[in-house]
N, C-alpha and C positions, 0 to 999 in steps of 0.2 A: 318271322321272329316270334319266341315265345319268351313270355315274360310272368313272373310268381312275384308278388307283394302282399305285406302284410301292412293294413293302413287302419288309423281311424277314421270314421264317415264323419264328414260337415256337409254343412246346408249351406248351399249358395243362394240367396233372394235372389230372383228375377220377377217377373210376373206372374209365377208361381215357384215356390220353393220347391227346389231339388236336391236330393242325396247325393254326394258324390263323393269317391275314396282318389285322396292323392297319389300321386303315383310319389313313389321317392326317389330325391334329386339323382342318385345314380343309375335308378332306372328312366327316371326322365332324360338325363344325358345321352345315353342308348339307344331312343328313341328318336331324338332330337338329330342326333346322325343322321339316320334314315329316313327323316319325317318325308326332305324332297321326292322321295320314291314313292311313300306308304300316304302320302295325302292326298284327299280328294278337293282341296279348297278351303281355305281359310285356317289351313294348319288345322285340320281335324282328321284324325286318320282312326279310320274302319277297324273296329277291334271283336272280337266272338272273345266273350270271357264266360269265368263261371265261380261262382263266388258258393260254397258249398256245396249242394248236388244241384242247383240250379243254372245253366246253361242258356246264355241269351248273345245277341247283338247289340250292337252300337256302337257309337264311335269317340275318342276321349279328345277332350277341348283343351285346346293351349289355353293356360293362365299363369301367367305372371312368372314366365319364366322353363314353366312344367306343365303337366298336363293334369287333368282333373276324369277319372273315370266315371260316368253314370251310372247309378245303382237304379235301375228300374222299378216304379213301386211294384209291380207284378213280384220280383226280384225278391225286392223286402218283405215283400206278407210270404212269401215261400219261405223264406230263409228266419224270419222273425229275428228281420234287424233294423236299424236305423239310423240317427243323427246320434256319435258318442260310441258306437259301438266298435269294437277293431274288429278286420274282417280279411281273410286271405284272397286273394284275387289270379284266378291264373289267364292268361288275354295271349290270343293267337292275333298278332296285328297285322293287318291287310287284307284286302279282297278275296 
C-alpha cells in the first residue's frame, strides 16, 4: 500500500523528544484496515517513506486512534525541517 500526506510536524516528549507527522484521519482509517496484515507488534507497521528527496525507514506508532509517522533527525537536517513545519510524506507500508 502506498500512501501521500501532507501534515504538520509535532513533538511527542518521551525520554527524548521526537518529530513526528500525523497521518490524517482518512488515511489513518486505510491503514487501520490493514494494520492486522501490515503489523509487526504492538500496532506498529514497517513503513519506507520520503519526505522531500530524502528516503529512509521506519515504522509509524498507533496513537490515540491514528498513527504518528517518525521524521528522523538524519531526515530533518537533510530536509531542513522540523516541529511547526507542513511537510508532504509519501510511505510504502510493509516489509
Amino acid at each position: 500500500m502506498e500512501i501521500e500526506f501532507t501534515a504538520v510536524a509535532i513533538e511527542w516528549r518521551g525520554p527524548a523528544p521526537f518529530v513526528f507527522l500525523p497521518v490524517p484521519p482518512d488515511e489513518a482509517a486505510m491503514i487501520g484496515e490493514l494494520s492486522r496484515e501490515l503489523t509487526y507488534g504492538w500496532g506498529c507497521i514497517p513503513a519506507a517513506a520520503t519526505i522531500g528527496g530524502t528516503s529512509f525507514t521506519t515504522s509509524l506508532f498507533p496513537r490515540d486512534g491514528g498513527y504518528l509517522l517518525p521524521v528522523k533527525v538524519a531526515v530533518q537536517r537533510a530536509e531542513g525541517v522540523g516541529i511547526g513545519d507542513r511537510m508532504t510524506a509519501r510511505m510504502r507500508l510493509g516489509r
